[in-house]
C-alpha positions in Angstrom: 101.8 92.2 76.9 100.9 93.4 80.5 103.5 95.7 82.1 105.0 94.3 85.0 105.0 96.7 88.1 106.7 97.5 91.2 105.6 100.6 93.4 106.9 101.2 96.4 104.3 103.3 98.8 106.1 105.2 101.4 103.2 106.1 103.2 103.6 108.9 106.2 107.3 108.1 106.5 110.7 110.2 105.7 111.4 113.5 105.8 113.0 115.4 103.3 116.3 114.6 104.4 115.5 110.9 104.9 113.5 111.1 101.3 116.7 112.3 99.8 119.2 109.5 101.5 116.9 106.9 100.1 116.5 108.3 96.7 120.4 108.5 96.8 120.4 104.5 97.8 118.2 103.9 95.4 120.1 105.4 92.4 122.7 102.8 93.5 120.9 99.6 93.0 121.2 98.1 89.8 117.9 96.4 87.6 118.0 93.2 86.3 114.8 93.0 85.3 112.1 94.7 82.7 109.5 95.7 85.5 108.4 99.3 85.8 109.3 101.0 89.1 107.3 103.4 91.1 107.7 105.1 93.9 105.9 106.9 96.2 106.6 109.7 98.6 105.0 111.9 100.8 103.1 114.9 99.2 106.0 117.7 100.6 108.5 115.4 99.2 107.1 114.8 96.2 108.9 117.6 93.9 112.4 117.5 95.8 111.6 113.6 94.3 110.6 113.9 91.2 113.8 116.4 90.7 116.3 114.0 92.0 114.6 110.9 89.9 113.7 112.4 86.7 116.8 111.5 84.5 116.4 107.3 85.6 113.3 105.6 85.1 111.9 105.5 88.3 108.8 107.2 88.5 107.6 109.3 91.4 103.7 108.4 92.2 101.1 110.4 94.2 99.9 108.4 97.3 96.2 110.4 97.1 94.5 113.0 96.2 91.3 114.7 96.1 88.4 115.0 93.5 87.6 118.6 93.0 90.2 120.3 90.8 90.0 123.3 93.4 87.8 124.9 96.2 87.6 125.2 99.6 89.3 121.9 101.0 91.9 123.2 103.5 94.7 120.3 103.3 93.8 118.7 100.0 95.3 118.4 97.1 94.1 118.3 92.8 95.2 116.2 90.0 96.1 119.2 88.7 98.6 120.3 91.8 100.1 116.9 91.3 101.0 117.5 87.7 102.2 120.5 87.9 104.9 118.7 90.2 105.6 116.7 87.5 103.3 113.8 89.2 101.3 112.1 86.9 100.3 108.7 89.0 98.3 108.8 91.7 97.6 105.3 94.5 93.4 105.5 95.3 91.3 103.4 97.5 94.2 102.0 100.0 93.3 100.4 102.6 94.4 102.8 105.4 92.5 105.4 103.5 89.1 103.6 103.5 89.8 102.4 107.2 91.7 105.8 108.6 89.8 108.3 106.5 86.3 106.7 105.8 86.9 106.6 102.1 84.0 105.1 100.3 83.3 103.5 97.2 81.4 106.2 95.6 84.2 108.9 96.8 86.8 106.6 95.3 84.6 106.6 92.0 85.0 110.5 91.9 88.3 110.6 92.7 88.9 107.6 89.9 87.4 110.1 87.8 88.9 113.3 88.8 92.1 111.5 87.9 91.6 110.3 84.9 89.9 113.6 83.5 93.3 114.6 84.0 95.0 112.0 81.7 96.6 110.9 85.0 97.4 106.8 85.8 95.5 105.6 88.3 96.6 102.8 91.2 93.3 101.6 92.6 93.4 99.4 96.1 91.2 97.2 97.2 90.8 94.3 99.3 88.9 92.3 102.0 90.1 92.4 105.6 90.4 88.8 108.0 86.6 88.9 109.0 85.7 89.1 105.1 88.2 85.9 104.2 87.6 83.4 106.7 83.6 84.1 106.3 84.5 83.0 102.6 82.9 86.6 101.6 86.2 87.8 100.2 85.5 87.7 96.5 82.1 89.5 96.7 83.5 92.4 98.9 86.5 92.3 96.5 83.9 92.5 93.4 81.8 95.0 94.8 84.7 98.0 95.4 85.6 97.2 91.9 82.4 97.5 90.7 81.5 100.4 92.6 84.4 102.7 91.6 85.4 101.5 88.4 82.3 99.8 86.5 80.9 103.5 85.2 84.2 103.6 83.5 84.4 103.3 79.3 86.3 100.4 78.3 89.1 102.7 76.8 89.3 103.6 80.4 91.2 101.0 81.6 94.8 102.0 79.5 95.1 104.0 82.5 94.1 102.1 85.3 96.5 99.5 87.7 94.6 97.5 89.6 96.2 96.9 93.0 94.7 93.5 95.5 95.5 94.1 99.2 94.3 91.5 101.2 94.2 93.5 103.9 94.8 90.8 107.0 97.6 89.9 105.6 99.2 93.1 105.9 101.1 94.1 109.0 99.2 91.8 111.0 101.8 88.2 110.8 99.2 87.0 108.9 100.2 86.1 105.1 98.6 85.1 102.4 100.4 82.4 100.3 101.3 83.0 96.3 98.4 80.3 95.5 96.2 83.2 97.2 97.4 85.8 95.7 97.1 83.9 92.2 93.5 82.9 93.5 92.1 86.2 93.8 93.6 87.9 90.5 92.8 84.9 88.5 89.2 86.0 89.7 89.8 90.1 89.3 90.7 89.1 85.8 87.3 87.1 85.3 85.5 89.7 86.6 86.7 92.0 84.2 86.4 90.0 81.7 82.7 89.6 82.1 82.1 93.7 82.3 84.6 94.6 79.3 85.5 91.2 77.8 88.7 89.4 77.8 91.0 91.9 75.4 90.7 94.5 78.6 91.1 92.2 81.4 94.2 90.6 79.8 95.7 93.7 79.7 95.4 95.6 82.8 98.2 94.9 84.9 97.1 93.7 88.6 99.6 94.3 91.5 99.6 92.0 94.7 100.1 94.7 98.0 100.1 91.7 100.7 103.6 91.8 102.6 105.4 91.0 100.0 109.4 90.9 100.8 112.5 89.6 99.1 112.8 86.4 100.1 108.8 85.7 98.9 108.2 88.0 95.4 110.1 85.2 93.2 107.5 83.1 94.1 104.4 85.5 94.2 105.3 87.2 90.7 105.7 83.6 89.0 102.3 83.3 89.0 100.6 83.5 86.0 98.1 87.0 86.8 100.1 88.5 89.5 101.9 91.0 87.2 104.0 92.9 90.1 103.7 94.3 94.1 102.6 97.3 95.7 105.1 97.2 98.4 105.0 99.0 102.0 107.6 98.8 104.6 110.2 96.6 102.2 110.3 99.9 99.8 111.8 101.6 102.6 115.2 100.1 102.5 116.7 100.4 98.6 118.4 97.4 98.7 115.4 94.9 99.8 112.9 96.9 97.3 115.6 96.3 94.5 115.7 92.8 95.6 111.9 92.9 94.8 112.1 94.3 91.5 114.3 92.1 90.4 112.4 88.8 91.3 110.8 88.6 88.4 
């Protein structure tokens, strides 16, 4: 059965004071449901974090991170480094990477495996932005970034591998995509799969949806059938909305 999934990306938000207040909220809300929660801070919060969280069962994710284990790459950070804070998650290929930071498929496929050399879980983003949905090209640009990071992988690969859609025009822009959508496009992530590694492996990677989702629309969004949980932005801010979140399902 595929793990259901919340993670809550923090992005470039909260200091370490503001990191710690939330953690604190969090540790307040209660879980009524069975989905696994993530969450993840910035990279000098990411210890103070993992310290605070590491008796409850909230995990504390890795928002990037770079291929090479070491080396001359003034700001970056290894799979190893990450570990060593107890980190052993790490979010690739979002969108405000590849748009910000020029991240490319093939980078993203180095990184993918950079990761998982390091027996780390990986969250891989992708998604098509406005231009790509209302041209109707939005399942080929969504098949080609999964192709192109992840189709070198083995098979056995994919234990360690959440797959996370962003549609990205419907992400901070007003824009939203509706649950039939969202159900759309993973029903079709889960085909593509399928025809790469056959239907035992695409059944059982779990696919997040990472498109504005909020309390009062994740009921709706996780009852569908291949939606198996959210990568949430701005809601994961506030403990009590991101709880709401985790337990719609």
């Amino acid at each position: 059965m595929r793990k259901k999934i919340v993670a809550g990306n923090w992005k470039m938000n909260n200091d370490l004071s503001l990191t710690e207040g939330l953690i604190t909220d969090l540790k307040l809300q209660s879980k009524t449901s069975d989905a696994q929660v993530m969450v993840a801070p910035t990279f000098t919060n990411l210890w103070p974090a993992f310290q605070s969280l590491r008796e409850t069962d909230i995990e504390v994710v890795a928002q990037n991170m770079h291929f090479a284990e070491n080396g001359a790459y003034t700001g970056e950070i290894s799979a190893s480094m990450l570990k060593s804070v107890g980190v052993k998650t790490v979010i690739l290929g979002h969108s405000e990477r590849r748009a910000y930071f020029n991240e490319t498929d093939e980078l993203l496929a180095k990184k993918v495996d950079a990761a998982l050399n390091n027996e780390m879980t990986v969250i891989f983003c992708f998604g098509e932005e406005l231009g790509d949905r209302k041209s109707g090209n939005h399942e080929h640009v969504v098949e080609s970034q999964i192709k192109n990071a992840l189709f070198h992988l083995e098979a056995s690969a994919f234990s360690n591998i959440i797959l996370a859609y962003e549609p990205v025009w419907a992400i901070g822009t007003g824009e939203t995509a509706s649950p039939e959508q969202a159900q759309d496009m993973h029903a079709f992530i889960r085909t593509t799969l399928a025809n790469k590694y056959g239907s035992e492996v695409a059944d059982s990677v779990s696919i997040l949806y990472g498109g504005s989702v909020k309390p009062n629309n994740a009921k709706e969004i996780f009852s569908k059938p291949d939606v198996d949980g959210g990568l949430i932005g701005g809601a994961s801010l506030k403990a009590e909305d991101f709880f709401a979140i985790v337990n719609a399902f």
